[in-house]
Residue frames as qw, qx, qy, qz and C-alpha x, y, z in Angstrom:
[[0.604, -0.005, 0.443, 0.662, 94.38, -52.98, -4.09],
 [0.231, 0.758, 0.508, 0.337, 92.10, -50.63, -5.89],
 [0.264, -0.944, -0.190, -0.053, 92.70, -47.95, -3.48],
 [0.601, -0.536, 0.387, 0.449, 96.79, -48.13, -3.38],
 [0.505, 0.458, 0.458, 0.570, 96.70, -48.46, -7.11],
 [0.119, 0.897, 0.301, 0.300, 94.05, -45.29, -7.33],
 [0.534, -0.825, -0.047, 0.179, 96.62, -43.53, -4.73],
 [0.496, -0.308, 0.384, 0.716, 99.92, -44.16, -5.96],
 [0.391, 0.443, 0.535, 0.604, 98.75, -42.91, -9.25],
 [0.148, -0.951, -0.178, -0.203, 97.37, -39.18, -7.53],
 [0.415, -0.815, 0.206, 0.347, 100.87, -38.86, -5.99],
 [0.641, 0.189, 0.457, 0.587, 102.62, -39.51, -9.36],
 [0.243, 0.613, 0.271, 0.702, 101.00, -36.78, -11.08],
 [0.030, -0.975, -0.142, -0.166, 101.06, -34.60, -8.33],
 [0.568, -0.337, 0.412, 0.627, 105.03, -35.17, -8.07],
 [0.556, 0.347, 0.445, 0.610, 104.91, -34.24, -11.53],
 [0.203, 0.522, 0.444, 0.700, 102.38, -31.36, -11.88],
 [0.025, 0.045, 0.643, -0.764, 101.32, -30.41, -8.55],
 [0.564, 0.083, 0.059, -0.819, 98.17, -31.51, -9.26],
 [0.475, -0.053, 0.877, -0.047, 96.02, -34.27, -9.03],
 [0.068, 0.118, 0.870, 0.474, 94.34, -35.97, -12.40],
 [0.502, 0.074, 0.333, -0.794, 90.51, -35.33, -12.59],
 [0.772, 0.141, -0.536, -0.310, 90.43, -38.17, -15.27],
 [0.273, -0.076, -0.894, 0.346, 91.75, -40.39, -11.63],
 [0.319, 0.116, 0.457, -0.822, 89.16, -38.20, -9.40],
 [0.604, 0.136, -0.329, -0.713, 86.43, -39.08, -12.45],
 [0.646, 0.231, -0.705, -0.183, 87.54, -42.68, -12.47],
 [0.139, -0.154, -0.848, 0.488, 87.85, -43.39, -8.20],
 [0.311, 0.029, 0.329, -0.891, 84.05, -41.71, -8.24],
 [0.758, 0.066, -0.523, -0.384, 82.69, -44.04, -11.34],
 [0.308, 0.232, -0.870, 0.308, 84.51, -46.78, -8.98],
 [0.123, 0.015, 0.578, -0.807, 83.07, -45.65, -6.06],
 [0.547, 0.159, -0.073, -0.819, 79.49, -45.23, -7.35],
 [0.739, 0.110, -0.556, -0.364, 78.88, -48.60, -8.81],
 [0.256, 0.077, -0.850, 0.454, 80.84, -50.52, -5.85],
 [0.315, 0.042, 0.249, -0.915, 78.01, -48.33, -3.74],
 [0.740, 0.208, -0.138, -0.624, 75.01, -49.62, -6.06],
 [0.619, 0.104, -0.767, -0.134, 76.14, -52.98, -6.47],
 [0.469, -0.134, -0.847, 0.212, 76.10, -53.40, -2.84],
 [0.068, 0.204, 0.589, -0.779, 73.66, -51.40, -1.41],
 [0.202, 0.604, 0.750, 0.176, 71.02, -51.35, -4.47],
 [0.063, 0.817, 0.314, 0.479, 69.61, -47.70, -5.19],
 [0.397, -0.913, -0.090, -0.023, 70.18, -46.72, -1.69],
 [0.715, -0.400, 0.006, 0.574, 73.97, -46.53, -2.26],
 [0.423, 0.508, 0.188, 0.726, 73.50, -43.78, -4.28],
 [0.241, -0.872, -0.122, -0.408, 72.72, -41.80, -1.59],
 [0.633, -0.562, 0.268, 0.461, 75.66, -43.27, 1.07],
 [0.592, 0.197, 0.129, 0.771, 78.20, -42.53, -2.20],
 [0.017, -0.844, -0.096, -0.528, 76.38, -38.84, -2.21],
 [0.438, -0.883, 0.137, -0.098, 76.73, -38.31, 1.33],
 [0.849, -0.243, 0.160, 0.441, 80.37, -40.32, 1.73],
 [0.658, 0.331, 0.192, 0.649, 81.74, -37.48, -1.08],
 [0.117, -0.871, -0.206, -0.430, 80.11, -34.86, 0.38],
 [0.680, -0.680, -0.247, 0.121, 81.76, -35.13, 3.73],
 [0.607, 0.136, 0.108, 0.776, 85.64, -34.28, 2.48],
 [0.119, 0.689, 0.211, 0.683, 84.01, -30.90, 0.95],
 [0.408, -0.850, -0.078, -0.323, 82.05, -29.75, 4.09],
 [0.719, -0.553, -0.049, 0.417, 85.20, -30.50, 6.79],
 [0.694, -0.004, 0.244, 0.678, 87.93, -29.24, 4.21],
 [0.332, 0.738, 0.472, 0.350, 86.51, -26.49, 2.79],
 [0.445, -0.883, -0.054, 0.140, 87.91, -23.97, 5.15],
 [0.633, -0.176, 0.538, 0.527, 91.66, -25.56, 4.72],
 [0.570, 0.461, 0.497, 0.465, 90.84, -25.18, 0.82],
 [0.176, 0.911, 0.352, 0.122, 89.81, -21.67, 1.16],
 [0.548, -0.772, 0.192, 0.260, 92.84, -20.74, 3.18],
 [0.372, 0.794, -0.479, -0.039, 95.25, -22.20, 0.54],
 [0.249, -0.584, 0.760, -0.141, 96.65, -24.96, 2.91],
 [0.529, 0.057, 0.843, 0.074, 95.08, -28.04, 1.40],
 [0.253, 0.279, -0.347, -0.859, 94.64, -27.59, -2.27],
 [0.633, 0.207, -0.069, -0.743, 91.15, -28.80, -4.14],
 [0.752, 0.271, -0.553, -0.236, 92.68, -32.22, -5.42],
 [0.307, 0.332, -0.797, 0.400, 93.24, -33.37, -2.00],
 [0.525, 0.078, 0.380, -0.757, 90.05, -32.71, -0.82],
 [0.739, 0.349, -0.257, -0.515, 88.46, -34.47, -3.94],
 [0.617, 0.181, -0.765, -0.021, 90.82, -37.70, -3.23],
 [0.247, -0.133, 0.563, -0.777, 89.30, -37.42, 0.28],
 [0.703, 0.281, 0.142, -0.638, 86.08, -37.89, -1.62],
 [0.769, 0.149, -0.579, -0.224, 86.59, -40.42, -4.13],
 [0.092, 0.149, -0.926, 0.334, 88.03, -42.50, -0.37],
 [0.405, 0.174, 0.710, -0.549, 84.54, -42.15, 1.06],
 [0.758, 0.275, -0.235, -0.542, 82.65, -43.03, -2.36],
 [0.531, 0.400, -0.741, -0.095, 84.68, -46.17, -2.16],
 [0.397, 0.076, -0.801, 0.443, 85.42, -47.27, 1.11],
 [0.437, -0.705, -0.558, -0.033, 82.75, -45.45, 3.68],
 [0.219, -0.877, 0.091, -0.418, 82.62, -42.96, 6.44],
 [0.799, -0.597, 0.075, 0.003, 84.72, -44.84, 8.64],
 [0.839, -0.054, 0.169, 0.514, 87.71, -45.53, 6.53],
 [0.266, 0.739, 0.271, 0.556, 87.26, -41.97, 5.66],
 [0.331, -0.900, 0.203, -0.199, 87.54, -40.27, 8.93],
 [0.969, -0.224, 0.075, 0.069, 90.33, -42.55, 9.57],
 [0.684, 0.432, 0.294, 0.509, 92.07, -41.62, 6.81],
 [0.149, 0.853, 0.083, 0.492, 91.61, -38.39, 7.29],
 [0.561, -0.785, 0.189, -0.183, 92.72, -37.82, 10.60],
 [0.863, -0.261, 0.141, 0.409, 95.65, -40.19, 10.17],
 [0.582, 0.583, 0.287, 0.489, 96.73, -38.19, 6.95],
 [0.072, -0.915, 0.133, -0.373, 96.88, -34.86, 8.93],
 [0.800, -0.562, 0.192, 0.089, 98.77, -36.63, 11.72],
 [0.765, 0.214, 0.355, 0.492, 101.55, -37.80, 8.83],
 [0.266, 0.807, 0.249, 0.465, 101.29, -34.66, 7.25],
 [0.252, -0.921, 0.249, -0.162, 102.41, -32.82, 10.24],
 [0.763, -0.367, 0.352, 0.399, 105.32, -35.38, 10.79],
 [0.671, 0.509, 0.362, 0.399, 106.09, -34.31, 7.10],
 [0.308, 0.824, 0.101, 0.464, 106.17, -30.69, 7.96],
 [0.589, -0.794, 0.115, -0.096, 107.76, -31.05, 10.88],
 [0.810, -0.234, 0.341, 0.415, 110.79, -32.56, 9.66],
 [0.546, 0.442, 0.170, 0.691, 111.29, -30.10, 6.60],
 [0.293, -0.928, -0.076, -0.216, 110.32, -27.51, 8.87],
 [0.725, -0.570, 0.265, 0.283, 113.84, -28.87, 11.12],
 [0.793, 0.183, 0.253, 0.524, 115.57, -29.95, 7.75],
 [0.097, 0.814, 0.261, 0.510, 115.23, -26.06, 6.49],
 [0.474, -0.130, -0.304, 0.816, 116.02, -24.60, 9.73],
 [0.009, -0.241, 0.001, -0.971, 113.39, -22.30, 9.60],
 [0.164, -0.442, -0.859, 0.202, 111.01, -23.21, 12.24],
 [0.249, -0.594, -0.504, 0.575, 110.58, -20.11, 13.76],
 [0.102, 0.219, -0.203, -0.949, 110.13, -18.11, 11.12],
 [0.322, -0.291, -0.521, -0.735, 107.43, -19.79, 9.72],
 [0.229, -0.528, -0.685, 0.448, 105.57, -19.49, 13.54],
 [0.062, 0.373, -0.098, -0.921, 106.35, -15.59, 13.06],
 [0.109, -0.065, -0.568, -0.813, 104.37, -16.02, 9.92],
 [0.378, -0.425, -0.794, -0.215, 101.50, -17.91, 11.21],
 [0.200, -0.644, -0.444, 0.590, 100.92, -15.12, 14.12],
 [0.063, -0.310, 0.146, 0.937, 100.90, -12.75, 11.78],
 [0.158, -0.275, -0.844, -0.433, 98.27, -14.68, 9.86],
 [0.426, -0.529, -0.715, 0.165, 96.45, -15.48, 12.46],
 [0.244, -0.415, -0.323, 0.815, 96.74, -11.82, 13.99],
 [0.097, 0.055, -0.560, -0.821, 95.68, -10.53, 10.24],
 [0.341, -0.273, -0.781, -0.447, 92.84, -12.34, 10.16],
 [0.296, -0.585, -0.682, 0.324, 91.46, -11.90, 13.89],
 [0.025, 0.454, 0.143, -0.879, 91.92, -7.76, 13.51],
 [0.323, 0.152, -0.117, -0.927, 90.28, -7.57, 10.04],
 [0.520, -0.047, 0.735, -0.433, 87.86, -10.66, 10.51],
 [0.768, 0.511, -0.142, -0.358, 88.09, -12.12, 7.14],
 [0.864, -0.138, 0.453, 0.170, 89.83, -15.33, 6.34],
 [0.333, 0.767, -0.491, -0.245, 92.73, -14.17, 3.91],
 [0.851, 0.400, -0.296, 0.169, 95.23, -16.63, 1.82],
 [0.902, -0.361, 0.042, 0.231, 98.16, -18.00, 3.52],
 [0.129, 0.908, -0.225, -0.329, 100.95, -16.08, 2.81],
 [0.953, 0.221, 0.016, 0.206, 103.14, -17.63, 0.75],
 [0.272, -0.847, 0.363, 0.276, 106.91, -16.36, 1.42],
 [0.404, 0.707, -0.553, -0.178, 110.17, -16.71, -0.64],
 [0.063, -0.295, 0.950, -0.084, 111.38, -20.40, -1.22],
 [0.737, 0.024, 0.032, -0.674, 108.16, -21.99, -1.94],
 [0.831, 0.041, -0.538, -0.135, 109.02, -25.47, -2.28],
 [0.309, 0.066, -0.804, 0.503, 110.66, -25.58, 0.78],
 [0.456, 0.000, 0.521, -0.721, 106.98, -24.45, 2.76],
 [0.796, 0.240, -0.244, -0.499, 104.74, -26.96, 0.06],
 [0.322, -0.232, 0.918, 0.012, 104.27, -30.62, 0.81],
 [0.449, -0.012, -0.692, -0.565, 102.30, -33.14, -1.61],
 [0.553, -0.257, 0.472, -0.637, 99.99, -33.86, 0.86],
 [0.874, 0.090, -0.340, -0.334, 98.56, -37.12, -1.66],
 [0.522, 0.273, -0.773, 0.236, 101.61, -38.95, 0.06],
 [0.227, -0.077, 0.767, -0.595, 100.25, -38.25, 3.52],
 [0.621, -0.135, 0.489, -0.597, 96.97, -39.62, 2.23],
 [0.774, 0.285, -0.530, -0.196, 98.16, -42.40, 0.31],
 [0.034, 0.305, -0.730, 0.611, 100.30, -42.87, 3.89],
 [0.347, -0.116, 0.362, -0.857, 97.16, -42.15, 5.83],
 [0.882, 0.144, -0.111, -0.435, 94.73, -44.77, 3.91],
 [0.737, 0.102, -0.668, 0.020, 97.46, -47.65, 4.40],
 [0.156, 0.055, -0.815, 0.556, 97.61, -47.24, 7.75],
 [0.444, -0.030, 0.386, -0.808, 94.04, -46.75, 7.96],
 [0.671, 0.256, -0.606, -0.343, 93.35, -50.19, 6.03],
 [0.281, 0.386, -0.760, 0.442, 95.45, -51.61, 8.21],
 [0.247, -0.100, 0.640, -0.721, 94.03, -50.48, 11.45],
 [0.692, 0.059, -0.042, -0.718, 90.39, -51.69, 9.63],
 [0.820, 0.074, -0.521, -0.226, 91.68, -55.43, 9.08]]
């Protein structure tokens, strides 16, 4: 419950503000942390360290790029401070899976598949001639290329609950 609660409440405010809370991010790490210590004793301060750490180092690429912004990464982390590495890669990996059904259907709804391919070879062509990872371009219509990812991993963690019980 803790984790559907802490979830719906990161896709509220990033419906609202595009952005997630850091007073939630503050509050699913306190969470996280103590759960951690209560049932592993001292040594869970070192599974909650590594379990938050793991989001950063996979995502961090994504983040730099522009395509997965900072509070999605961080609610990545507060899953493995809470739940573990398992319900964490889970999560993750379902969440991108969702996430592409997500952009694959406004991608159809929009009608502009194939331009944004064109874009992404051009990225991707940009980036292989002057071998620096540049920002994502962002093109006219921005809400129609931006998805709230939290929903794919508020998605992603109930179906990765799920698959755990």
């Amino acid at each position: 419950m803790i984790g559907l609660t802490l979830l719906s409440m990161a896709v509220v405010t990033d419906l609202q503000n595009f952005q997630i809370s850091n007073r939630l991010i503050v509050s699913g790490f306190l969470t996280g942390l103590l759960l951690q210590i209560v049932e592993l004793g001292v040594m869970g301060i070192g599974v909650f360290l590594i379990n938050v750490s793991i989001p950063i180092i996979l995502l961090y690429l994504l983040f730099l790029m522009h395509a997965l912004g900072a509070g999605d990464i961080k609610l990545f982390s507060v899953i493995g401070g809470i739940w573990g590495f398992q319900v964490l890669c889970r999560t993750i990996v379902i969440s991108f899976l969702v996430g592409a059904v997500i952009s694959a259907c406004k991608l159809l709804y929009y009608q502009n598949l194939i331009s944004r391919l064109w874009v992404f070879k051009e990225y991707v062509c940009q980036v292989l001639y002057t071998g620096k990872l540049l920002e994502y371009p962002i093109v006219s219509q921005e809400k129609q290329h931006v998805i709230h990812f939290s929903i794919s991993i508020l998605i992603g963690y109930a179906i990765a609950m799920e698959v755990s019980y």
